[in-house]
N, C-alpha and C positions, 0 to 999 in steps of 0.2 A: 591483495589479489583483485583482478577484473574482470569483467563478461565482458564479452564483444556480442554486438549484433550487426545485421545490415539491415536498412528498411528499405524499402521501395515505393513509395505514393502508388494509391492505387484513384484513378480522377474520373470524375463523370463525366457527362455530355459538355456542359458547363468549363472544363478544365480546371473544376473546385476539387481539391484531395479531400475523399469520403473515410479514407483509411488508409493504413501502410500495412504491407507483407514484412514480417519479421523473419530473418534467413539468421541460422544460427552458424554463428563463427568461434573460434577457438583464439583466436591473433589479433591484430591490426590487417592481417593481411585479406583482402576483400574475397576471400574462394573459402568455399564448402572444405571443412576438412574430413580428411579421413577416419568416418566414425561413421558406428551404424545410425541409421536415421533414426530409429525408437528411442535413443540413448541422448541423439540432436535434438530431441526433439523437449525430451523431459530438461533436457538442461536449459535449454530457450524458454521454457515455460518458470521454472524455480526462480532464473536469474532474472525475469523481466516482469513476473508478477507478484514475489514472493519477497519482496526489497521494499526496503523504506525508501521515498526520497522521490525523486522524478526519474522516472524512466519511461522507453519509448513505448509500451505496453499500455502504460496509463494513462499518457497523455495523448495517446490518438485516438477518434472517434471510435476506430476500430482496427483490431489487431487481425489480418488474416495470418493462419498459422497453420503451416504443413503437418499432418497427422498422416503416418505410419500407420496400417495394417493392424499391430497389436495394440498399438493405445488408444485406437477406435474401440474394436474388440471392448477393451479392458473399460473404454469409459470414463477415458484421462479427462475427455472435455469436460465431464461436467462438475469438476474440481474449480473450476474457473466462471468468472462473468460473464454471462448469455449477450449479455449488453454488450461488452467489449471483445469479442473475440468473431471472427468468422471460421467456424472449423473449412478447413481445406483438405479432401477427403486425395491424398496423392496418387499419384497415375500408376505408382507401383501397387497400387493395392489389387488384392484380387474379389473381383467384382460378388460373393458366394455367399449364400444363404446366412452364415454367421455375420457379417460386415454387412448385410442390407438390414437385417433385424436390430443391429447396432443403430446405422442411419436413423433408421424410422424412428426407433427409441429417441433418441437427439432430437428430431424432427420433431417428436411431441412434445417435448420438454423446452421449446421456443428457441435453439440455437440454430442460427443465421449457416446454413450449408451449402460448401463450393465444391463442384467438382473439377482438380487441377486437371489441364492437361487432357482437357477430355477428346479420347480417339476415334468419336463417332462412333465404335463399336457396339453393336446392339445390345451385345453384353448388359450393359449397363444402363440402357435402356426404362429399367422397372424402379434404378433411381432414382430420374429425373423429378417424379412426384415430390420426391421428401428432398431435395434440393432448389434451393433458390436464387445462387449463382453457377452459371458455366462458365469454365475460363477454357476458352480455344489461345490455344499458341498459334499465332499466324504465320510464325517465320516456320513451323512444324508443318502445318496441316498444307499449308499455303493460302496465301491470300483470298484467292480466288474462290477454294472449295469453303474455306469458315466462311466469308460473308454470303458464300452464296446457302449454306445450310442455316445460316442465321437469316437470311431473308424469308427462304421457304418454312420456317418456323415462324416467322411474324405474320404470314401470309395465311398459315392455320390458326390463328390467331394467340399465340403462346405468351403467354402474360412472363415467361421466366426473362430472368436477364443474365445477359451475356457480356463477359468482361472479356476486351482482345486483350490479348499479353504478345510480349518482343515488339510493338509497335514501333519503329526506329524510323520514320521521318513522317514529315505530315501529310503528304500523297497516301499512304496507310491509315493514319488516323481519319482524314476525311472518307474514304473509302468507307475505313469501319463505320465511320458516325453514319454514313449516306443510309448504309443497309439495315441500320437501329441496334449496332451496339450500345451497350447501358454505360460500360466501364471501361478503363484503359488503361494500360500499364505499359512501362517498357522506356530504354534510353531516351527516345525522343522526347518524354517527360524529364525525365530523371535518372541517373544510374543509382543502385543501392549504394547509401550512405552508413560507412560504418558509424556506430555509435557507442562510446565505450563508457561504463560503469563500476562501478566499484562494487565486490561483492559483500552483501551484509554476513555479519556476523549471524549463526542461531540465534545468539542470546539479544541481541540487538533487535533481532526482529520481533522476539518471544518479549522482551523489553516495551517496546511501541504497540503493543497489542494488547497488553497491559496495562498501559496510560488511556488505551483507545478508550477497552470497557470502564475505569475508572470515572472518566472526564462524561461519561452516560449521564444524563437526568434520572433514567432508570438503569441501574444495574443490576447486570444479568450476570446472577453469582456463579449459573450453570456453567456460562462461559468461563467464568475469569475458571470457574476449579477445572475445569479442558483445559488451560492453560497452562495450570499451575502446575496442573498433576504431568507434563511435555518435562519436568525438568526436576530430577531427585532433592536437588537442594535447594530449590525454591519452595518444594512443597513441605521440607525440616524442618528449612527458617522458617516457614509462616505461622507451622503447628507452634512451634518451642515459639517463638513470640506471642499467638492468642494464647495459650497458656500461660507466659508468665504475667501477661497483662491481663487477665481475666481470674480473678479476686475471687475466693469462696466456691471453688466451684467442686461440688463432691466426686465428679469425675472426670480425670483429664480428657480433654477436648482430644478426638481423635482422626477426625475428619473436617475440613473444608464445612460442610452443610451443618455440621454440628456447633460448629463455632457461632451461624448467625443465628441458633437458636438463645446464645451468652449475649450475641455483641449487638448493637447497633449499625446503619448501614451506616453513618457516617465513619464509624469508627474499623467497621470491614476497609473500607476505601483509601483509609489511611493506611492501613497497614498493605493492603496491596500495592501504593503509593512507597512504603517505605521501602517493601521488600523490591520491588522492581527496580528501585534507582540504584538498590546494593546491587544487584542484578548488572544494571546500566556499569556500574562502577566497576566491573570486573576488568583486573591489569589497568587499574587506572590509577592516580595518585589518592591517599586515602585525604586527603588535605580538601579535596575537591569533594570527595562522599559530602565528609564535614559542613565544609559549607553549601549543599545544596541542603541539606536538611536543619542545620540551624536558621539560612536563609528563609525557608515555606514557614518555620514555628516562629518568624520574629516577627512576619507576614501575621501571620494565625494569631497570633495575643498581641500584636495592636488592632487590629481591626475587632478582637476581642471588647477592647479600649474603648475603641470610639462607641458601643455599641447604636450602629448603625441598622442595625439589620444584616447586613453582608453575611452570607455564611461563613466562618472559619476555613470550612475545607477551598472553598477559590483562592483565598489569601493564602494558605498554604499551597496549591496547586501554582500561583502567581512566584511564589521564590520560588519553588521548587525547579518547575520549568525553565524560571529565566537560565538555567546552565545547563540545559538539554544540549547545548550546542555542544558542551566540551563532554558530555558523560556520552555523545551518541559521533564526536566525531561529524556532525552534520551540519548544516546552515540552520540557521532555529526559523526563522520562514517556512521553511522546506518540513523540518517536524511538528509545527503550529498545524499548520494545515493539515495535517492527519490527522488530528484529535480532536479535529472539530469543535474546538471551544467557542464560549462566549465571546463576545467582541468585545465588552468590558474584559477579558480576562486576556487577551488577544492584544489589544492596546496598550494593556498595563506594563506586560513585558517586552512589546517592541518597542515603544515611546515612552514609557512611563506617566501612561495618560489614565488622568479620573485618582480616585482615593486608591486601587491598589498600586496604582503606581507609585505615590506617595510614599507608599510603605518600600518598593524597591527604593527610593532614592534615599531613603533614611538608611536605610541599612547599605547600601554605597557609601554612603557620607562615614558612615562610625564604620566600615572597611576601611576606609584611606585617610581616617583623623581628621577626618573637616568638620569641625565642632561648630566653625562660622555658619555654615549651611545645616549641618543638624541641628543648631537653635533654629536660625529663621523658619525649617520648615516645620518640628516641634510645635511652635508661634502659629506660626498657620494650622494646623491639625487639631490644637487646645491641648498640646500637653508640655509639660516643662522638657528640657534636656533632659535631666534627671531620671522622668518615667524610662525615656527610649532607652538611655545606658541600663536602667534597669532590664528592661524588659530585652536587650539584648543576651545580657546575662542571665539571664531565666533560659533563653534556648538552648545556650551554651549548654548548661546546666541538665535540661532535656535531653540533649546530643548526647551527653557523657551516661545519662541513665539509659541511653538507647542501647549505647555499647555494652553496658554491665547486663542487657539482658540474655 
């Protein structure tokens, strides 16, 4: 399945794009479909903030997005980045005591306010305060009246700015720039470009949000159990796993928070580690579960080996990830970069650079029976072939105790 969006550059004085307006489509086909706008609006939002991977949401300095009447109201904006988004309060709206106490609310809480479309009507007047952008339609209002209300505004000295929209040739644009428009929009820049995306799966997302708190220096258990407790059989396997992994213990572990009163954080980390990749693994071949998890422990007990210092859990995290590509269907670049890891840990899996990469290339080599190259690097590391075979088989070994649990 896909999302479709259209974006539009929105450009300053300068002709530098500060932002794009995100216009929510159903097709390839570049027009609004026929759907109510509160319904356009939530699905614009899910499918372009709510995804792993690049989309157009993310990667613009800033998103302007049409907000509907009720999701003002309701206070859909502030589910979302103050930093990335521009609410755009739409012309449909009706200007009435419940919808201005919304505004001001938003206004205090630091999110960036457009009013679309705006009809000079007085009406709306008592918003201007808690609003920081006006966007006048020129080809609407017409030329002549928006620049000339934009000048008599500059002229009382009104610190707000004003974005023309439908700009369509440059006789317009310099018009607007002359009178002190701030912003600009419209074909003579740009026509909206549709943009299209692949829709994430729940469990994919609920997956990546789970490597996110993981890969933390400090993890934050409150979150990962918000997370955990989103999804019934993540939250079965992970009890029936600290349980059986948790030795002596006079009363079975019942909850999330009572587990890290047993466990260790390294050994919490792991297990949210295991459970997420079975997670990941969902309709995928079990051949691949396998060796992403043999892979991270063959990672974990050599670096055990060398002891170096290195934590166990990056060398597990180091195999583990390196087949994030195929358990997530994505570019592993593209999932790297969400998890914020180390740059040791970063390197190791895209180049095989520093000592954890070592470890992925040894365990490639005894993948595909290249024993010529598993001495040499062996040789290099200070351990015989012998150890690595061994210690290959040890995961194996782990793998299969994983399943019997």
């Amino acid at each position: 399945m896909y999302a479709y969006v259209a974006r539009q550059p929105i450009l300053n004085r300068k002709k530098q794009t500060i932002g794009y307006e995100l216009l929510f489509r159903d097709g390839a086909s570049n027009a609004f479909p026929d759907m109510e706008a509160n319904q356009a609006t939530c699905r614009l939002l899910v499918e372009n903030f709510m995804a792993t991977g690049n989309n157009p949401a993310l990667e613009s300095p800033r998103s302007f997005i049409n907000f509907p009447q009720e999701s003002l109201i309701s206070l859909v904006p502030t589910a979302f980045p103050k930093k990335k988004i521009v609410i755009e309060v739409l012309e449909t709206c009706t200007p009435n005591d419940e919808l201005f106490s919304a505004i001001k609310h938003l206004h205090r809480m630091g999110y960036v306010i457009a009013l679309d479309d705006f009809s000079l009507d007085p009406e709306w007047d008592r918003f201007l305060p808690y609003s920081h952008i006006v966007k006048l339609d020129i080809m609407q209002l017409g030329l002549e009246r928006a620049c000339a209300y934009v000048k008599q505004r500059k002229r009382q000295g009104c610190k707000r700015h004003y974005l023309a929209e439908r700009v369509e040739t440059n006789e317009e644009f310099q018009q607007a720039l002359d009178v002190g428009f701030h912003f600009f929009q419209g074909y003579f820049f740009s026509k909206p470009e549709i943009i299209k995306n692949r829709v994430v799966k729940p469990e994919e997302l609920l997956t990546v949000q789970l490597f996110q708190e993981v890969c933390r220096e400090e993890v934050d258990f409150t979150r990962i159990e918000q997370l955990i407790s989103q999804d019934v059989s993540l939250s079965y396997q992970l009890l029936k796993f600290v349980n059986t992994a948790a030795v002596r213990l006079e009363n079975p572990i019942s909850s999330f928070k009572q587990a890290l009163v047993y466990l260790g954080e390294e050994q919490i980390k792991m297990f949210v580690t295991l459970i997420a990749t079975a997670h990941a693994a969902i309709n995928k071949p079990k051949e691949l579960y396998k060796q992403s998890l043999v892979k991270g422990r063959f990672c974990e007990l050599m670096i055990y080996r060398c002891q170096n210092g290195t934590p166990g859990q990056q060398a597990f995290i180091v195999g583990l990830f390196s087949l994030l590509d195929a358990l997530l269907d994505k570019k592993l670049d593209d999932v790297l970069v969400q998890l914020s890891l180390s740059q040791d840990i970063e390197k190791a899996i895209l180049i095989r650079e520093g000592l954890l990469g070592s470890m992925l290339e040894l365990y490639e080599n005894i993948d595909t029976g290249n024993w010529e190259n598993i001495d040499k690097l062996s040789r290099q590391l200070g351990f015989s072939a012998k150890t690595v075979e061994s210690t290959y088989q040890e995961a194996v070994k782990w793998y299969q105790s994983i399943l019997s649990k």
